[in-house]
Backbone bond lengths (Angstrom), bond angles and torsions (degrees), N, CA, C in turn:
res aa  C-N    CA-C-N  psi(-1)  N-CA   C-N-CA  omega(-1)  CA-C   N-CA-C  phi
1 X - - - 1.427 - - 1.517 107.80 -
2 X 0.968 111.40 135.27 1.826 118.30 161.99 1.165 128.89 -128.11
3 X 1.292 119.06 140.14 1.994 136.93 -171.71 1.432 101.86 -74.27
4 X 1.335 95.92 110.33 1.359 100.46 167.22 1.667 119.90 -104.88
5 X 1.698 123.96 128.54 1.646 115.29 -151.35 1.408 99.21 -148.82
6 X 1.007 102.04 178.05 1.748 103.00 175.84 1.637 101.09 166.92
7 X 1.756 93.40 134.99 1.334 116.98 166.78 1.603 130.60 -133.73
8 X 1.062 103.71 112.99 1.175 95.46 173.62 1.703 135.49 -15.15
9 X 1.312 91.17 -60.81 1.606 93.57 -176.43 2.040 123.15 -93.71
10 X 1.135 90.77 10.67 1.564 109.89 -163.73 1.414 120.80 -138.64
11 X 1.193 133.40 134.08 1.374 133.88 -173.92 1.554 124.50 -118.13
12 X 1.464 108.67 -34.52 1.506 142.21 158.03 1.539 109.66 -49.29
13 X 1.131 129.39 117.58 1.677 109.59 167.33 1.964 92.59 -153.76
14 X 0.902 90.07 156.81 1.647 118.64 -176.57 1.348 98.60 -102.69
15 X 1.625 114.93 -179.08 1.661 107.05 -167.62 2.080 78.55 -162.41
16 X 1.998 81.35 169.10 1.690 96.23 169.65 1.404 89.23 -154.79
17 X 1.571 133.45 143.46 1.062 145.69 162.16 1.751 103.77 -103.60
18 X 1.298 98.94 119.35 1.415 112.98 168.42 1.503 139.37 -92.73
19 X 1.206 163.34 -166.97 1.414 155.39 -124.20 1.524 92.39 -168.03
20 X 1.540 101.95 -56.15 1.441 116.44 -176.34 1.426 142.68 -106.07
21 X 0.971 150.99 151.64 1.405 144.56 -176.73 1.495 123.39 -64.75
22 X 1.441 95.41 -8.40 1.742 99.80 -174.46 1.668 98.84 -101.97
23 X 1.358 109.65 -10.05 1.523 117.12 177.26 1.712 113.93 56.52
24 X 1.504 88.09 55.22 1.827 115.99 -160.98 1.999 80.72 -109.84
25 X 1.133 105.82 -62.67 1.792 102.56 -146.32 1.727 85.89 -106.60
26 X 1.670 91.67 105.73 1.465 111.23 163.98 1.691 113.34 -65.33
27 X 1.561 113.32 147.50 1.418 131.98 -151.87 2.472 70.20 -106.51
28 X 0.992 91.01 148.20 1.779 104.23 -170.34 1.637 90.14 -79.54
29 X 1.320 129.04 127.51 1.451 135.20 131.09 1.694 86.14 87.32
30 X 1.235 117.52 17.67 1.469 112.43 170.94 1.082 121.79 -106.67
31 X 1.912 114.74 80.18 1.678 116.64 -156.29 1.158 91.70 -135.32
32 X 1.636 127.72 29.26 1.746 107.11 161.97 1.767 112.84 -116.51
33 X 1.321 103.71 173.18 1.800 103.72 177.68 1.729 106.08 -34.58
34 X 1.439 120.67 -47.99 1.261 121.95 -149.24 1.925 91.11 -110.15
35 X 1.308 94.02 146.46 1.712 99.70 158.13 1.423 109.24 -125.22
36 X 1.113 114.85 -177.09 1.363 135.79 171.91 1.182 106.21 -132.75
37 X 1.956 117.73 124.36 1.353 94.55 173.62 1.369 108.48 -115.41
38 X 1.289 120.84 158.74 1.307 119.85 175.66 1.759 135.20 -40.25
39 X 1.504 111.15 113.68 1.818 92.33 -173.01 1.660 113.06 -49.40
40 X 1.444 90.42 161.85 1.569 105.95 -168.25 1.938 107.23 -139.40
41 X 1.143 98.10 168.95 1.712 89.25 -163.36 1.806 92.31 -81.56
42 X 1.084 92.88 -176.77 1.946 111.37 -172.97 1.264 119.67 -56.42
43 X 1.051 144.59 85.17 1.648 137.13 168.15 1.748 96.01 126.23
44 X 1.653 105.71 16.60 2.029 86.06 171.65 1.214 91.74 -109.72
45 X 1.491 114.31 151.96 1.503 150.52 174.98 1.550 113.84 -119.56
46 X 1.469 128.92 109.53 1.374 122.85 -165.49 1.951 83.34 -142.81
47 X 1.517 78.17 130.96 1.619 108.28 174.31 0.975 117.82 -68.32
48 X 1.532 154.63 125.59 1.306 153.14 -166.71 1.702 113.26 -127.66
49 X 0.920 132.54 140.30 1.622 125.70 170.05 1.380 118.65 -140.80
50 X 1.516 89.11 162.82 1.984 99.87 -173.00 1.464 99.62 -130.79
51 X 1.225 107.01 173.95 1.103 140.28 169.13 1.756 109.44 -140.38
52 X 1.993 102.84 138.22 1.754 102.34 172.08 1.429 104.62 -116.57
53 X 1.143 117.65 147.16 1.403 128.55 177.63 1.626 103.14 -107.08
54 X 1.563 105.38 149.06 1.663 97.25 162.16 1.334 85.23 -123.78
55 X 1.587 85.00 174.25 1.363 113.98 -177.18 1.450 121.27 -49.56
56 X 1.156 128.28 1.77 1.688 122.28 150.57 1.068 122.44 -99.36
57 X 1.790 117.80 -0.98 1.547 111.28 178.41 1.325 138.02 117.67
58 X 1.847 92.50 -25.07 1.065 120.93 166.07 1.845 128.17 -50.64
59 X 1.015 126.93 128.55 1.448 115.36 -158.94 1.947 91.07 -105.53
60 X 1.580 97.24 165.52 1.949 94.39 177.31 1.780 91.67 -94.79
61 X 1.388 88.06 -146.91 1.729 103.50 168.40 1.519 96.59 -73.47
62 X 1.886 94.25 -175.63 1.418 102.42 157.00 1.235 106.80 -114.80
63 X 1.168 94.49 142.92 1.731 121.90 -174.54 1.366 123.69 -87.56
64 X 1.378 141.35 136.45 0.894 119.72 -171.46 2.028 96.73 -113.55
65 X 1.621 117.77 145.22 1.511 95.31 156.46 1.977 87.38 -143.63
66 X 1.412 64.05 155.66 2.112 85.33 -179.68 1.457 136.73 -108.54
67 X 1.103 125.25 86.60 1.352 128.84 177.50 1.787 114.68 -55.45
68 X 1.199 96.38 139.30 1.807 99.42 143.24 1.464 121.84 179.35
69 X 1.671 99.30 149.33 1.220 104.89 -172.99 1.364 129.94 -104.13
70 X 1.206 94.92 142.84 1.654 115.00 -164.35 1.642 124.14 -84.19
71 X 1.019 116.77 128.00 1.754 96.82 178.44 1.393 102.87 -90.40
72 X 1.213 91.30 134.97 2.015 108.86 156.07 1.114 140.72 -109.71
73 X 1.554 97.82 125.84 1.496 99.49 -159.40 1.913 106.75 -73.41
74 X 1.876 78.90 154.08 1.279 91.12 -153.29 2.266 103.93 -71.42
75 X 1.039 110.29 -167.63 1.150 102.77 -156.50 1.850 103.49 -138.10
76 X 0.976 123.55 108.15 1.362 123.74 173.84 1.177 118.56 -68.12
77 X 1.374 106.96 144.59 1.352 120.24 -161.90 1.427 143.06 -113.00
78 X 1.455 99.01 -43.56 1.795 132.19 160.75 1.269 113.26 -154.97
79 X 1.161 115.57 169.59 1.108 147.04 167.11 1.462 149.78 -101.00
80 X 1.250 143.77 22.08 1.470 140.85 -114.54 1.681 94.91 -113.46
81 X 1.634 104.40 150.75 1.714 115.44 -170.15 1.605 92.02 -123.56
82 X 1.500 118.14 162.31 0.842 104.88 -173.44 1.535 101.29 -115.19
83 X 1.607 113.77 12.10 1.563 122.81 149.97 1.692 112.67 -157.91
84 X 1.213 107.19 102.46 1.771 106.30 -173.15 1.615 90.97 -76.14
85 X 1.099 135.58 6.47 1.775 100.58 175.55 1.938 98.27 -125.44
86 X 1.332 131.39 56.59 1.206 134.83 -156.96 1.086 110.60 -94.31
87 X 1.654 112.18 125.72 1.649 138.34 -175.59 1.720 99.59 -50.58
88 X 1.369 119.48 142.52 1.336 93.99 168.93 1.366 116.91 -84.91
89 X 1.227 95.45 178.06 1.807 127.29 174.45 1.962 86.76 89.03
90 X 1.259 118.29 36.42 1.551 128.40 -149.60 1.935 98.77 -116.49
91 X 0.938 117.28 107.19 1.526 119.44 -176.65 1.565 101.60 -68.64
92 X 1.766 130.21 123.36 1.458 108.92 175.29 1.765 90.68 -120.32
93 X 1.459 118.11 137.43 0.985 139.26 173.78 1.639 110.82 -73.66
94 X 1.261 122.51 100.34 1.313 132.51 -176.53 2.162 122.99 -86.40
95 X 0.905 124.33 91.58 1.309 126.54 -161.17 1.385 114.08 -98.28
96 X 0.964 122.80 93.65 2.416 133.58 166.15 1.504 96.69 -51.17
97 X 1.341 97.28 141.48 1.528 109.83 138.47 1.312 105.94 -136.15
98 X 1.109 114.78 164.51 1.708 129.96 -174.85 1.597 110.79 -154.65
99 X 1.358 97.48 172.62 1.811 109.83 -156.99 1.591 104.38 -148.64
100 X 1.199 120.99 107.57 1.373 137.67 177.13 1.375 134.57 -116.72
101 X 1.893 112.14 75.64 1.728 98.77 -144.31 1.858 82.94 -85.21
C-alpha cells in the first residue's frame, strides 16, 4: 500500500501507519509512504490507516487504505501414466501435479 498526500507548501512529509481508524494505535516501525502488510489467510480484508506529516509537524487526516487477500486457484501442471499405450484388462497408474503460489 502507499500514502498518497499533498501540500501545497511542502514536499517532504513523514508518515504513521495505523491499526485503527481513529489513527490512535501506531502499526511499530511503519513510518514510510509504502507499508507492507503482513500475509493473511484467503478471503480476509483488514483496513489499515495513515497519517502524513510535513515538515512542521503538522499531521493530514486519517486515511484509510484496504488490503485483501485473494485465493488462487491452484494450477495444474502435468500429467504422467505409468503406460500410455495399455493392453486391456491393464491397470494404468495416473499421476497430478499441481502449483499453488
Amino acid at each position: 500500500m502507499t500514502a498518497n498526500v499533498s501540500d501545497p507548501g511542502d514536499t517532504t512529509f513523514t508518515y504513521q501507519w495505523y491499526s485503527n481508524n481513529a489513527c490512535t494505535t501506531t502499526i511499530n516501525n511503519a513510518t514510510s509512504s509504502t507499508y507492507t502488510a503482513p500475509a493473511q489467510v484467503d478471503g480476509k480484508t483488514i483496513d489499515y490507516y495513515y497519517k502524513a506529516f510535513d515538515a512542521q509537524g503538522s499531521g493530514s487526516n486519517c486515511a484509510k487504505a484496504t488490503a485483501t487477500w485473494n485465493n488462487v486457484k491452484p494450477t495444474a501442471v502435468s500429467l504422467s501414466a505409468s503406460n500410455t499405450t495399455p493392453d486391456e484388462n491393464t491397470n494404468v497408474t495416473l499421476t497430478a501435479s499441481g502449483s499453488d503460489t
